[in-house]
C-alpha positions in Angstrom: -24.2 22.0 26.0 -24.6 21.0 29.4 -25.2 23.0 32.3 -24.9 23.2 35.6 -28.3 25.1 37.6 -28.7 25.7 41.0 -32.2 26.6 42.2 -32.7 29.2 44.9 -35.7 30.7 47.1 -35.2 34.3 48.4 -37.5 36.0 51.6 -37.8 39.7 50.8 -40.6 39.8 53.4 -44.0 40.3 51.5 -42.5 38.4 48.8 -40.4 35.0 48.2 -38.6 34.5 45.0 -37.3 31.1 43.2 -34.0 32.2 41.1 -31.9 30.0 38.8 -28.1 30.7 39.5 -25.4 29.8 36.3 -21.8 30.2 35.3 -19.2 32.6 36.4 -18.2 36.0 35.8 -20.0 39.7 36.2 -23.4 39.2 37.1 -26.3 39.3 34.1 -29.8 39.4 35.0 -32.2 38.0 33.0 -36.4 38.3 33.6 -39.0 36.6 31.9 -42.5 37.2 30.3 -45.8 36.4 31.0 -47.2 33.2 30.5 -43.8 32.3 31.2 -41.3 32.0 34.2 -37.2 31.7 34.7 -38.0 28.8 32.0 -37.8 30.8 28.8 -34.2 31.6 29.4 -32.9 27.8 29.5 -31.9 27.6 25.9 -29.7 30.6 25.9 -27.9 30.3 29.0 -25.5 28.0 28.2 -24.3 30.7 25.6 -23.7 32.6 28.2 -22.6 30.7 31.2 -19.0 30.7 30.0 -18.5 34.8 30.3 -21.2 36.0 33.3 -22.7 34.6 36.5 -26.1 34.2 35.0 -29.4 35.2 38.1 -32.3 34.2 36.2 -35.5 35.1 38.9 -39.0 34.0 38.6 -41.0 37.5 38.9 -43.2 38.1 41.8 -46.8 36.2 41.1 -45.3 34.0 38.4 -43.1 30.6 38.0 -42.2 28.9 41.3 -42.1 32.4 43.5 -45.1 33.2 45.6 -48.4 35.2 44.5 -49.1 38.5 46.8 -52.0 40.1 46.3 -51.0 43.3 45.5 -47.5 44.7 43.9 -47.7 44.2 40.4 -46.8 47.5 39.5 -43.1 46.8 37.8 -42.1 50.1 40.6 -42.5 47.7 43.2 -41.1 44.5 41.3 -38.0 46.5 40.2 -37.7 46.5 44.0 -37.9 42.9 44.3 -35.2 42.3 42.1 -33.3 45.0 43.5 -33.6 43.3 46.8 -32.6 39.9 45.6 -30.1 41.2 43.3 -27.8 43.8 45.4 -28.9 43.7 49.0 -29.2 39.7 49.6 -26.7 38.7 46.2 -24.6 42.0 46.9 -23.7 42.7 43.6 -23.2 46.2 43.0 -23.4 46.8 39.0 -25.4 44.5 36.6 -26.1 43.7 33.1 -30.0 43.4 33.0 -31.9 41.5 30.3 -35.9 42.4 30.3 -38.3 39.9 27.7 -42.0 40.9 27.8 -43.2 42.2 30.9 -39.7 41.6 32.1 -38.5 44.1 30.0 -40.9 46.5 31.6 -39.8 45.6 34.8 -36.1 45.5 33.8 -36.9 49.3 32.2 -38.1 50.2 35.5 -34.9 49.0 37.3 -32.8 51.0 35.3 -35.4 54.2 36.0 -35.4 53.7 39.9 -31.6 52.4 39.7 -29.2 54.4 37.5 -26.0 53.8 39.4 -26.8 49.8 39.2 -27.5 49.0 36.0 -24.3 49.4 33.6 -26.0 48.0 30.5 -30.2 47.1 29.3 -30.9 44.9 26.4 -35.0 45.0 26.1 -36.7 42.1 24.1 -39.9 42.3 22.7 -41.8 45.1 24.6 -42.8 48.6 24.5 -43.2 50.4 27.6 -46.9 51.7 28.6 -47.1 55.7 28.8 -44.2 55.8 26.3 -45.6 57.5 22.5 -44.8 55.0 19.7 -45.6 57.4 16.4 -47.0 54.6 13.6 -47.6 51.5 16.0 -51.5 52.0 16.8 -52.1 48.9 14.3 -49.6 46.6 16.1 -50.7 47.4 19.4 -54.7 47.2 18.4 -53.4 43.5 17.4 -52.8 43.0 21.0 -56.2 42.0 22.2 -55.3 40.6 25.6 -54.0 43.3 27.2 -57.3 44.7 27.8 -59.1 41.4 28.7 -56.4 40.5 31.1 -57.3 44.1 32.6 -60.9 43.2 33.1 -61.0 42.5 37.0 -61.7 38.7 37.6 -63.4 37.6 34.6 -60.2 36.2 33.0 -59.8 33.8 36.1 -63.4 32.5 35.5 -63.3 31.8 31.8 -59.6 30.5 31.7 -59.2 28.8 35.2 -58.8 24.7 34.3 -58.3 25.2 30.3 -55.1 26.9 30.9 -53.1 25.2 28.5 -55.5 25.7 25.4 -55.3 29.7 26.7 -51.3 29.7 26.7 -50.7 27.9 24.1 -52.8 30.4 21.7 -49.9 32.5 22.2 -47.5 30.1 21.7 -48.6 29.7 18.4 -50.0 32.9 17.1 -47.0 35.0 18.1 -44.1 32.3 17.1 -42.8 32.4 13.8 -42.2 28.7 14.3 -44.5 27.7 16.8 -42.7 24.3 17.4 -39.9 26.2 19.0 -41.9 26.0 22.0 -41.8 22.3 22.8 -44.5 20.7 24.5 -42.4 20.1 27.6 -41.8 24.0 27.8 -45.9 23.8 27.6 -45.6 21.3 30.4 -43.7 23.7 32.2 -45.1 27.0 31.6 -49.1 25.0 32.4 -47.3 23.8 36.1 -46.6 27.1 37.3 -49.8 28.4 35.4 -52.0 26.3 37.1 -50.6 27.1 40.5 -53.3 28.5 43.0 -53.3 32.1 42.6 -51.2 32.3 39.5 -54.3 33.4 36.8 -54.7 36.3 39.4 -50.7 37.1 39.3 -49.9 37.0 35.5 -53.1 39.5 35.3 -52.3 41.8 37.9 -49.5 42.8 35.3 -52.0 44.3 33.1 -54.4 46.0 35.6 -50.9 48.0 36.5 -50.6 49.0 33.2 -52.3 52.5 34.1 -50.0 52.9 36.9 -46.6 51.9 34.9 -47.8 54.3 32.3 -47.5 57.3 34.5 -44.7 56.0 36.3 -42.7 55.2 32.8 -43.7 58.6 31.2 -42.2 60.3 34.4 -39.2 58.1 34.0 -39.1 58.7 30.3 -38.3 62.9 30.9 -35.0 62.1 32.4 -33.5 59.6 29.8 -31.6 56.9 30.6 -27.7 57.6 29.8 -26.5 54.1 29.7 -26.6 51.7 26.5 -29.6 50.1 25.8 -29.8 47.2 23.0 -33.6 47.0 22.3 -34.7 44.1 19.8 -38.0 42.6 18.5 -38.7 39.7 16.2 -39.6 40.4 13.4 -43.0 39.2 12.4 -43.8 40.2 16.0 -43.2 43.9 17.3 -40.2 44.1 15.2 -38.4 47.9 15.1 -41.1 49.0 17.0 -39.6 47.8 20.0 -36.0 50.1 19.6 -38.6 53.1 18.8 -39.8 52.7 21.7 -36.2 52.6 23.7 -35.4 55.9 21.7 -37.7 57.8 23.5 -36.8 57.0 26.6 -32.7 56.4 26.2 -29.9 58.1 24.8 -27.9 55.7 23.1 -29.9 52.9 21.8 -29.0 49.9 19.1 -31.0 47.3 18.0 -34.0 46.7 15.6 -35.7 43.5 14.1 -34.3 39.6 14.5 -35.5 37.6 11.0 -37.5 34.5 11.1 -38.4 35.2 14.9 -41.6 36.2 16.7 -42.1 37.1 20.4 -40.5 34.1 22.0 -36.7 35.7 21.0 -35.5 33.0 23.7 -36.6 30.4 22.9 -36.7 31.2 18.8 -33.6 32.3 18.3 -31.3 31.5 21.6 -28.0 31.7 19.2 -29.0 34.5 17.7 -30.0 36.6 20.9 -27.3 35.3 22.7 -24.2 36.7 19.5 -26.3 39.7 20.0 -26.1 40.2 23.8 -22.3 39.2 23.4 -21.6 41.5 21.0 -23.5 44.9 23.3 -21.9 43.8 26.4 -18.2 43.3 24.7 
C-alpha cells in the first residue's frame, strides 16, 4: 500500500518537534517508544490512512526532534504534544495511540487533558506509580529500566556500539525478531546516534520517580473515556489492560498472539483491525 508522508518541524519554544502527517479524516495521534521514533508506526499507517488524518510526532529527545536537557518527565511532554497537536494543528478532540513510553506519555495526555482526548488505545506499557497485583516477575525481567536510571554511565558504556545495544531488544523482546528489518535498525541507529540522543532516551527513565507520583495522583480520579489497552503476548501480555483497569473506567483489551513488544511493527494488521474496531 502506498502512501503519501509529509514531514514537518514544529517550534514550541524550548522544544522543536519533527511530525509525520498522513491521510484524511478525524485526527489520530500516534507516539512512539524508546529506542525508537515516528518510525515504528510506518507499517500500520497505511491501514489507517483511509479513515483519520494520521500526526505521528517524534517525542521530545528522540527521532529527528531536538534533545533539551531537561523535560523528560511525560507531564511536560504531554504538553509538547498538546502544543503541537491543538494549539499549532488546532484540533480540538483526538484519538491518541501511546506504544512504550509513548503510552506513558499518551496516558499523561489524557490525565492533564480530559476534554481532548475522546478515545486511548495503550500498547505495551504499564504506567509507573500504578499497583499491578502478580506482575513483580515480569517487571523484575525488565533489567534496563534501572540501568538507564543510573546518571551517565549508560552514555559511557553504550555511546559508539549503539546498534549491538538496540538491537538486544529487538531481538529479545520480538516474538519474531526479523520483523524488525535491518533498515528499521538503520533507522532507529540514525536518530540513536544523534549527539545528545543516549542522554534523551535515558532521561525517560530517570523521570520514572517523578511520573510515578504524578500517574498515582492521576490514577485517583479515573479516566471516564474508553481505553483499549493491549500487550503481546510473550511480552507484557494482560498485564498491560491490568494496569489500564486501575486507572480507567471502561477498559478492553488483553493479549495479541504470536507478538512481543514491537505490536507495530509485529502485528501492524492486527493492531490496526483492533484500533478500527475501538474507534468504530
Amino acid at each position: 500500500m502506498s502512501l503519501v508522508i509529509e514531514h514537518h518541524k514544529a517550534d514550541l519554544g524550548d522544544v522543536s518537534l519533527h511530525y509525520l502527517l498522513a491521510g484524511n479524516g478525524e485526527p489520530l495521534v500516534l507516539l512512539h517508544g524508546w529506542p525508537q521514533s515516528s518510525h515504528e508506526w510506518l507499517r500500520l499507517m497505511p491501514y489507517l490512512a483511509d479513515n483519520y488524518q494520521l500526526i505521528v510526532p517524534d517525542l521530545r529527545g528522540l527521532g529527528d526532534s531536538s534533545k533539551p536537557h531537561t523535560g523528560y518527565d511525560k507531564a511536560t511532554i504531554a504538553a509538547d504534544i498538546y502544543g503541537l497537536v491543538h494549539d499549532q494543528l488546532g484540533h480540538d478532540t483526538i484519538r491518541l495511540v501511546g506504544h512504550d513510553w509513548g503510552g506513558g506519555v499518551a496516558y499523561a495526555i489524557a490525565g492533564q487533558y480530559r476534554d481532548w482526548v475522546s478515545q486511548l488505545a495503550i500498547l505495551e506499557m504499564v504506567m509507573p506509580g500504578v499497583p499491578l497485583p502478580g506482575a513483580g516477575e515480569l517487571l523484575g525481567s525488565f533489567w534496563h529500566m534501572s540501568f538507564h536510571g543510573v546518571r551517565d554511565l549508560p552514555e559511557a558504556l553504550i555511546q559508539g556500539r549503539e546498534r549491538t545495544y538496540i538491537s538486544w531488544f529487538f531481538n529479545n523482546f520480538a516474538y519474531n525478531p526479523a520483523a524488525i528489518t535491518p533498515g528499521d535498525l538503520d533507522e532507529y541507529e540514525r536518530c540513536i546516534s544523534q549527539p545528545g540522543a543516549l542522554r534523551a532516551g535515558f532521561e525517560y527513565y530517570r523521570a520514572r520517580p517523578e511520573d510515578a507520583v504524578a500517574f498515582a495522583t492521576a490514577a485517583q480520579q479515573k479516566l471516564t473515556i474508553p481505553v483499549l489497552a493491549l500487550g503481546g503476548a510473550t511480552c507484557m501480555g494482560d498485564a498491560v489492560k491490568l494496569c489500564m483497569e486501575q486507572v480507567a473506567e471502561s477498559v478492553i483489551g488483553g493479549s495479541i498472539a504470536e507478538c512481543g513488544h514491537w505490536i507495530p511493527e509485529e502485528q501492524p494488521e492486527q493492531l490496526a483491525n483492533q484500533l478500527k474496531a475501538f474507534f468504530g
